[in-house]
N, C-alpha and C positions, 0 to 999 in steps of 0.2 A: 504493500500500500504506500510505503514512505522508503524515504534515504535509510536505509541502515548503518550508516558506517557517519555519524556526526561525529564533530574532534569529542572524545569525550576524556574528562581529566578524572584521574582513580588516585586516591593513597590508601595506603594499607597500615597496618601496624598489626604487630602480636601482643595480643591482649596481657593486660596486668595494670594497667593504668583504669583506676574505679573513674573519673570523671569520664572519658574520653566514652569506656564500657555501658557508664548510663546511658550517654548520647546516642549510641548504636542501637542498647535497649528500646527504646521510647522509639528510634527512625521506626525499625525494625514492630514492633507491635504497632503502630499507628496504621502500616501501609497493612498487615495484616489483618486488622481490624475491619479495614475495607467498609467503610461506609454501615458498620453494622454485622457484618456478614459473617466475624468470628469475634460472637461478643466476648470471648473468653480474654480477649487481648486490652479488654478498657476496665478499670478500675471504677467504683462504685462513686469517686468525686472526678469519673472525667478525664481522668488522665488515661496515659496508654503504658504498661508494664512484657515485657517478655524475657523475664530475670532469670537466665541457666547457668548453670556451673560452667559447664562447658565451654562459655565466653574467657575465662582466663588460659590461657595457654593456645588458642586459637587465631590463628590470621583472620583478620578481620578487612574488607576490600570496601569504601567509602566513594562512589563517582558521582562527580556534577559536570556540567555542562562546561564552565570556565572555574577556574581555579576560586575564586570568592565567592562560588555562587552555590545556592541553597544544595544541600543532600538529595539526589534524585534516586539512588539505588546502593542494594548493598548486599552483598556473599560472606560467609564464613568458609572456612575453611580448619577443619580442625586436623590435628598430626595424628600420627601414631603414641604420642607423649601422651596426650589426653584418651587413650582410645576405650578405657575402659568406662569414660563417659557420653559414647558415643548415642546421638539417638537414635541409630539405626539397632547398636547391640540391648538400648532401653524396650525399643520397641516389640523386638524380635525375643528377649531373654536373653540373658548370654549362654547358656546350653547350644539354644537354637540360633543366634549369629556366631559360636564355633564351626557346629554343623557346615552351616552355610561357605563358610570360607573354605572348611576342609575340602566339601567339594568339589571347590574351584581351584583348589593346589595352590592357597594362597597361605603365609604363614601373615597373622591379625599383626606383628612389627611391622609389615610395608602397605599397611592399608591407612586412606588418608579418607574423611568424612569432609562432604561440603554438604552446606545448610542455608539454610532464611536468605533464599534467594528472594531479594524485595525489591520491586519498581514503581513508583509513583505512576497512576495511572499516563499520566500525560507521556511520559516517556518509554510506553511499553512500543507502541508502535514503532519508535524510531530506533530500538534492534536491540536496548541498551541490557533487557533481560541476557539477551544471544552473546555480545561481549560483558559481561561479570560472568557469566557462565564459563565460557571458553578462558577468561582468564582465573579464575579457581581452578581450574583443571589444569590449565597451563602450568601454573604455580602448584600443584602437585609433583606433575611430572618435573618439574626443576627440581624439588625436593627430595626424589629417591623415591616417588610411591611407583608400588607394582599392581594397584589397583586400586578403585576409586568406589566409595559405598553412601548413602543417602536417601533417606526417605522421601517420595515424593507424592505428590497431589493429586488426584485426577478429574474433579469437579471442571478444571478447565485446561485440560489438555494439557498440565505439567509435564507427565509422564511420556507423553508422545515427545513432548518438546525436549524431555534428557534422550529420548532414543538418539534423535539428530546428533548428538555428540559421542552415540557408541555405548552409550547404556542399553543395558535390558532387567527389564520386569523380573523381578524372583519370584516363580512359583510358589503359589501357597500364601505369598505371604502379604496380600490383596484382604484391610479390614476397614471398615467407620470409626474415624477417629472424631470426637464428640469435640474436642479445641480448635481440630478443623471444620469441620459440620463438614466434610465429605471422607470417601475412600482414601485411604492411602498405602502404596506402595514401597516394597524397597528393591531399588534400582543398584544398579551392579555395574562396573567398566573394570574391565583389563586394559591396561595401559600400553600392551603390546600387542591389543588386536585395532590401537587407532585412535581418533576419534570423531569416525563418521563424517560427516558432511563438511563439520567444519574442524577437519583435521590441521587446515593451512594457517586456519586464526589461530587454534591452538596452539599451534608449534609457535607463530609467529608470538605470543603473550608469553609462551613460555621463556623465550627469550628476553622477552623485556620485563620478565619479572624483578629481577635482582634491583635495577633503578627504580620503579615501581617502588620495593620494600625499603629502599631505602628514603622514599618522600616523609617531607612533615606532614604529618595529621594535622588539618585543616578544622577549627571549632564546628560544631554541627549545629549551634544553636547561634543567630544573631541578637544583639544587646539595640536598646534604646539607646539616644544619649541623656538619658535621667539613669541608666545603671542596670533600670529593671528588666527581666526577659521579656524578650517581644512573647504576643499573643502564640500560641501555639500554631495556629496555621498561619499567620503571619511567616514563623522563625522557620517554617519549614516549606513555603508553599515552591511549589516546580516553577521552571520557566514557562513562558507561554512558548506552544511550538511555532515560532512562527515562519520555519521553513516548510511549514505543511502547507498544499497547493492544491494538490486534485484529487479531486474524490474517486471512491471507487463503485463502480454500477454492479449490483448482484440481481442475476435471473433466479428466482426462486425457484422455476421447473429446471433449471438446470442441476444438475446431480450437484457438482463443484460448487460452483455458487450456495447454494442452498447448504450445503458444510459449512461454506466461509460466514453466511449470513448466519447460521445457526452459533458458530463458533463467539462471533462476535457479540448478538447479544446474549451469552452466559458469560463472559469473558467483561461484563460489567464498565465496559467503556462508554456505551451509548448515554447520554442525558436524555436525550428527548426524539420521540418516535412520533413524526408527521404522517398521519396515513390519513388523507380524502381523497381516496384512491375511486372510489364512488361517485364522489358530487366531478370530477372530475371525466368517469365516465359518462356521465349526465350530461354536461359541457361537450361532451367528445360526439354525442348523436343529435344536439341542437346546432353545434357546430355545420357537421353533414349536409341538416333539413333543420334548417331555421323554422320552418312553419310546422314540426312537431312539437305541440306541445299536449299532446294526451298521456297522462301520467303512466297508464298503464302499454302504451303500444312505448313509452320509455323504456319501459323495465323490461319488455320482451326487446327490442334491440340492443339494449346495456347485455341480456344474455346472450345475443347470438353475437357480440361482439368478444364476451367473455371464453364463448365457444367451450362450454364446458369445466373450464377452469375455476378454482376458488379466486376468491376476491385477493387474496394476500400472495396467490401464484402469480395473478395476471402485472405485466408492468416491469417496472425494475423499482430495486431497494437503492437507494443513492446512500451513501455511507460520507457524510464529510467529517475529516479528523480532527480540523481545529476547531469547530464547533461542537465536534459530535453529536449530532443530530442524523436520523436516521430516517430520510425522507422516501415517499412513496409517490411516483410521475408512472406514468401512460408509457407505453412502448415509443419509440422516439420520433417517428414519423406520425401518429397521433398525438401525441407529447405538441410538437411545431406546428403540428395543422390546428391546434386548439388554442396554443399561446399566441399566433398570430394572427388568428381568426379574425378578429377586429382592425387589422389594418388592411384587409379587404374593403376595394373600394379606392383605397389609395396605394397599393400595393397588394396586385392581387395573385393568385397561387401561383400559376406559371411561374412570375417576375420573385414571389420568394422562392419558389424550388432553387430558381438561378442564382438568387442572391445566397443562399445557405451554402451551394457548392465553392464558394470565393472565397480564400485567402490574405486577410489584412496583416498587413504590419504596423506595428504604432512603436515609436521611439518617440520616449520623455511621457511618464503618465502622471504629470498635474492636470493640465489641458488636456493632455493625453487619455487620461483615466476617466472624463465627460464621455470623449471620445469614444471611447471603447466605451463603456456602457448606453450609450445613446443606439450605437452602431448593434450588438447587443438585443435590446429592447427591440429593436426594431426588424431586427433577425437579418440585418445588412453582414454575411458574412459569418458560413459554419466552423471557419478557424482563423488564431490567431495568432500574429508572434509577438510579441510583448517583450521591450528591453527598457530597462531604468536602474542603475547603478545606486539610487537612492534609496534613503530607506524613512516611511512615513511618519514625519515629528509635529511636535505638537502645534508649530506655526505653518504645519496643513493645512490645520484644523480651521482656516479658514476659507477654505476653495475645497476639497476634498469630501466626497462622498464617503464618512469613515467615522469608525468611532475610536475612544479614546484607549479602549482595549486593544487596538490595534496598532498602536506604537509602536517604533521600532521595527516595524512589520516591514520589507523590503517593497518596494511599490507595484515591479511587475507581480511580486506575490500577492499582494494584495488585490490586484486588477483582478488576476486570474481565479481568486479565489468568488470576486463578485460575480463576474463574467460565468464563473459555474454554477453559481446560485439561481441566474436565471435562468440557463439552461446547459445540463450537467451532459448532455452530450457534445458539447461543445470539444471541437479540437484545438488546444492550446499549447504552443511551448516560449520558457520565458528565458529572458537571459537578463542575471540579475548583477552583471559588468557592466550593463548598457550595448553601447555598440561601440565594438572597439575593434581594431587592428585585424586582432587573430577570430572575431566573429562574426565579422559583417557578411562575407562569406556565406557562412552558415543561413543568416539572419534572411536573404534575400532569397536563398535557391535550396539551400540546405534540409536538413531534419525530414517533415515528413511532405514536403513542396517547397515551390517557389511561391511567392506573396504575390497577389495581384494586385494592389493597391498600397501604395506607405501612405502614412498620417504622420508625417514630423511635429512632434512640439519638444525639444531638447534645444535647451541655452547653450551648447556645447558649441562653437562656434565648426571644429572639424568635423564634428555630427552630421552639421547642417547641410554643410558640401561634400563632403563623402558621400554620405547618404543618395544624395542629387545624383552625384557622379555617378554612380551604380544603378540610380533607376533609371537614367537618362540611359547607358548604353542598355539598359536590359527593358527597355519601352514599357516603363512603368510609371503609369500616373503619380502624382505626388498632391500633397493636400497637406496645409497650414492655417491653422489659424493664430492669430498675433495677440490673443487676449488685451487688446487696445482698441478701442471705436470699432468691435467686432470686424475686423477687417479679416476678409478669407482670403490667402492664397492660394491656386491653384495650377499648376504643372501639368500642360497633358503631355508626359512626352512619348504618350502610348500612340500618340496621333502625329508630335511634332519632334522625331527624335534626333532634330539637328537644335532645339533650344537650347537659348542663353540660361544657365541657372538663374534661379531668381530673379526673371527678366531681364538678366544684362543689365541688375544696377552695381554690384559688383564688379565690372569688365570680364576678362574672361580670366577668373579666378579660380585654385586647384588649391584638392584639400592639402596638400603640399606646401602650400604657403600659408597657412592658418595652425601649423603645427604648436609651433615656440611662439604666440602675443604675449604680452604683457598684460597689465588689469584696463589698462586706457586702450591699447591696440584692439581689445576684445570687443569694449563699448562701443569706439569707433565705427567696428567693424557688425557689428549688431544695428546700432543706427544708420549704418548704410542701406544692409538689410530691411528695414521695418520702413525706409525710404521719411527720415528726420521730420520731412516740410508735412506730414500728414501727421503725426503722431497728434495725439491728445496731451494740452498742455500738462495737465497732470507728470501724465509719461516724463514730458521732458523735463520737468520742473526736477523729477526726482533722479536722473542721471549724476545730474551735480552730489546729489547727497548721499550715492550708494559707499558704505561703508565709513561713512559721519553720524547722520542721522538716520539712516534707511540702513536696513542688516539684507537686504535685496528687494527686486524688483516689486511693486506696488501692483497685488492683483487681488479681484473681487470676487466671490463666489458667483453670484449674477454674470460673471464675463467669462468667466471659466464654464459655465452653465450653457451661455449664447455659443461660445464655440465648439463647444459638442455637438452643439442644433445642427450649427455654419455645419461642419466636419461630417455630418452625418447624412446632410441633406446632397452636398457634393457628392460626397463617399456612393448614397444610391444611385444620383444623377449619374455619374461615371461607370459604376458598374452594371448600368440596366444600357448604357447606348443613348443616354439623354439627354437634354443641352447643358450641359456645361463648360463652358471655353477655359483655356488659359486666360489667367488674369486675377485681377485683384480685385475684393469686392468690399465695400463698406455698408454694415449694417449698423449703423450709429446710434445708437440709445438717447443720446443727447440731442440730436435732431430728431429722433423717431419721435420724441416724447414733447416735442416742441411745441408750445400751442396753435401755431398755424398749421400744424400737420390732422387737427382733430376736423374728424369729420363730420361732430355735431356741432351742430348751429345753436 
């Protein structure tokens, strides 16, 4: 579903230190706890307890995201030194875990126990359970273990999830543990039969164990500055993910799917389950025949559309991860014939079929990010490429469609994530460089097409004409808007593939010579651009005072709005064959709104 392999930062320590061992305690039972789920882990005033012997003489593996940042997961790892506290040999009896090993032609001195594998939910998806895993094991095998022993889970696929590294299930030894409220297992690896799939990480952690153990233990609890412990989810909360981008679609009659969808909600990640998967089909046979409207000839065509199927088979389950919401939509071509049912009339089915098979590029999503969702809404375009190097702060928050949760959010990740919101079949890829050198390349012909259309709105001034330069030899319309007295530019060079960039107010200029400006060469070179004698005084007023008074360019939500419209209304002019010229066009608010423009008397 997601990146598996984020930078992730682990210290370790071997237990005997009581402060450091509380901190672990508490991670450790809170994530266990699970929202309720094993109330055995919380304490009658609230707090979260999982206090074992076993934690002293124990490697204990602590990973967060960046080095300062909150506790997200955590592995034990216990030796041979401790093995008589093992809870594999509590579990089993120690009669019956000698049995066991005898078996297997192991002597109980080279056998190593790893335990309270914990992940905060937020970071289960992005793999980080699969590396503390592979890195306990690794960190055995550094150790001298001839085999690796562990009790594991199976309410949600624990168990499957140690096969992956080479364990297996021991007969017999499959009970209901009442602290877990499910089954649990004891799991078995030989050290010298591997470790399954991900034999390469392993190896590869085993090696980087030794620097690993020699890291400082990083505090696991954050302080106020009055002294006092922050609030408990406070001291502990995970980062937001905010490299999570696309969702994933599960077919419920499919075999696979129907796993993945079942797996996921027992696996306690989802918040919220949108299913009007009904009033939707409802929509989907008014759509068809507008003039149905007898309730009951509804429900017999809601059924012969259903063809048999339950209501929760028919459609796709949309899964998105930084929300977790678990949304329910129409198969995809009812799904698009429904949501753009109403811009029949003015874009009618033929003209969307055409526009959905289209390929947009957008470079710089401020302006950019109207753009694209206008384009979007409008269903101008089934896929998109999306580049913006930036990443969404709080003085967005004044043009930007966004909320305050989503800070720090990279911008094409953001776009991309709204852009699937309104429709999750949508084909997206983003590049979160911008457009640069080694991926313009890509950006234009690359991945899984070429763009038929660019939207520039990037202040990058080598952006601008690069960009040109490549649609220009590859006869690729271009479209701008200059969030100023809504002025649209637009480029046919799908029609004129001998045009001057930017009209030839630049001469005839190469991204080549906009490499190395200066802060004033850049301006300069921007108001040439935007062509100085037109700008709105405002604009100009504020040139003078960027990086005095002004921390950047003066833009309004309202004009970042209008140029979505501009960008959007071109965007379908151009890709339906309709009139829209090269040229510059002014939609002025300040003269639209003028009084002699009103047409009431």
């Amino acid at each position: 579903m997601t990146d598996l392999n984020p930078p992730w930062n682990v210290t370790a320590f071997l237990g005997a230190d009581p402060c450091l061992l509380d901190s672990v305690r508490e991670l450790r039972a809170r994530i266990l706890f699970d929202r309720g789920r094993r109330p055995a882990f919380r304490r009658a005033d609230g707090s979260h307890t999982d206090d074992q012997d076993l934690d002293f003489g124990a490697w204990h593996f602590v990973a967060r995201q960046r080095p300062d940042g909150p506790p997200l997961g955590y592995i034990r790892l216990s030796t041979p030194a401790t093995g008589d506290s093992f809870q594999s040999r509590t579990y089993l009896g120690t009669e019956r875990y000698e049995e066991l090993l005898a078996a297997q032609g192991i002597e109980p001195g080279t056998v190593f126990e790893h335990s309270r594998l914990v992940v905060e939910h937020r970071s289960r998806k992005l793999g980080l359970g699969q590396y503390l895993n592979a890195l306990a094991i690794g960190a055995a095998h550094h150790l001298g273990a001839h085999a690796m022993i562990g009790t594991s889970g199976t309410g949600d696929g624990q168990d499957r999830f140690h096969e992956q590294f080479g364990f297996q299930p021991m007969p017999g030894t499959r009970r209901y543990v009442e602290q877990y409220t499910e089954d649990v297992v004891i799991m078995f690896h030989r050290v010298a039969d591997g470790a399954g799939r991900h034999h390469d990480l392993v190896t590869r952690l085993r090696d980087e164990f030794p620097g690993i153990a020699t890291s400082t233990p990083a505090p696991l609890t954050s302080r106020t500055s009055s002294g006092r412990p922050a609030p408990d989810a406070l001291a502990t909360v995970s980062e937001p993910d905010r490299d999570l981008w696309r969702p994933t679609l599960l077919t419920a009659r499919n075999a696979m799917d129907f796993q993945s969808l079942t797996a996921l909600l027992a696996y306690g990640d989802v918040r919220e389950i949108h299913d009007t998967i009904d009033e939707q089909l409802t929509e989907l046979v008014r759509s068809r025949d507008p003039s149905c409207r007898d309730e009951d000839e509804i429900q017999v065509r809601k059924r012969e559309q259903l063809a048999g199927l339950a209501l929760w088979e028919y459609g796709t389950w949309v899964w998105y991860p930084w929300s977790r919401r678990l949304v329910h939509v129409l198969p995809r071509d009812e799904f698009r014939l429904v949501r753009t049912d109403r811009n029949r009339g003015k874009i009618d089915r033929p003209e969307q079929r055409r526009l959905f098979g289209k390929r947009i590029g957008i470079i710089g999503l401020s302006v950019g990010n109207s753009a694209a969702l206008t384009l979007a809404l409008e269903g101008i375009g089934g896929a998109y490429k999306l580049a913006d190097f930036d990443d969404f702060s709080l003085s967005n928050l004044n043009r930007l469609r966004a909320g305050v949760h989503e800070l720090g959010v990279n911008k094409a990740v953001l776009s991309a994530r709204q852009l699937f919101e309104i429709d999750p079949y949508l084909d997206i890829e983003i590049h979160r460089d911008g457009l640069t050198e080694d991926n313009i390349e890509a950006f234009f012909t690359g991945g899984q097409g070429a763009i038929d259309l660019l939207i520039e709105e990037c202040d990058t001034p080598w952006v601008k004409i690069a960009a040109r330069e490549h649609a220009r030899d590859l006869r690729l319309p271009v479209v701008m808007d200059c969030n100023d007295r809504g002025m649209l530019d637009v480029e046919r060079f799908d029609l004129e593939p001998d045009r001057p960039l930017l009209h030839g107010l630049l001469g005839d200029i190469k991204s080549v010579d906009v490499i190395d400006l200066g802060p004033q060469e850049k301006v300069d070179l921007i108001l040439a651009m935007v062509d100085a004698d037109r700008i709105s005084p405002e604009l100009a007023a504020s040139f003078g005072e960027l990086g005095r008074t002004l921390s950047s360019w003066p833009q309004l939500a309202s004009g970042v709005a209008l140029g979505g419209a501009l960008c959007g209304e071109a965007a379908r002019r151009v890709l339906l064959g309709q009139s829209c010229a090269s040229g510059r066009f002014y939609t002025d608010l300040d003269r639209q709104l003028g009084p002699e423009r009103s047409t009431v008397t």
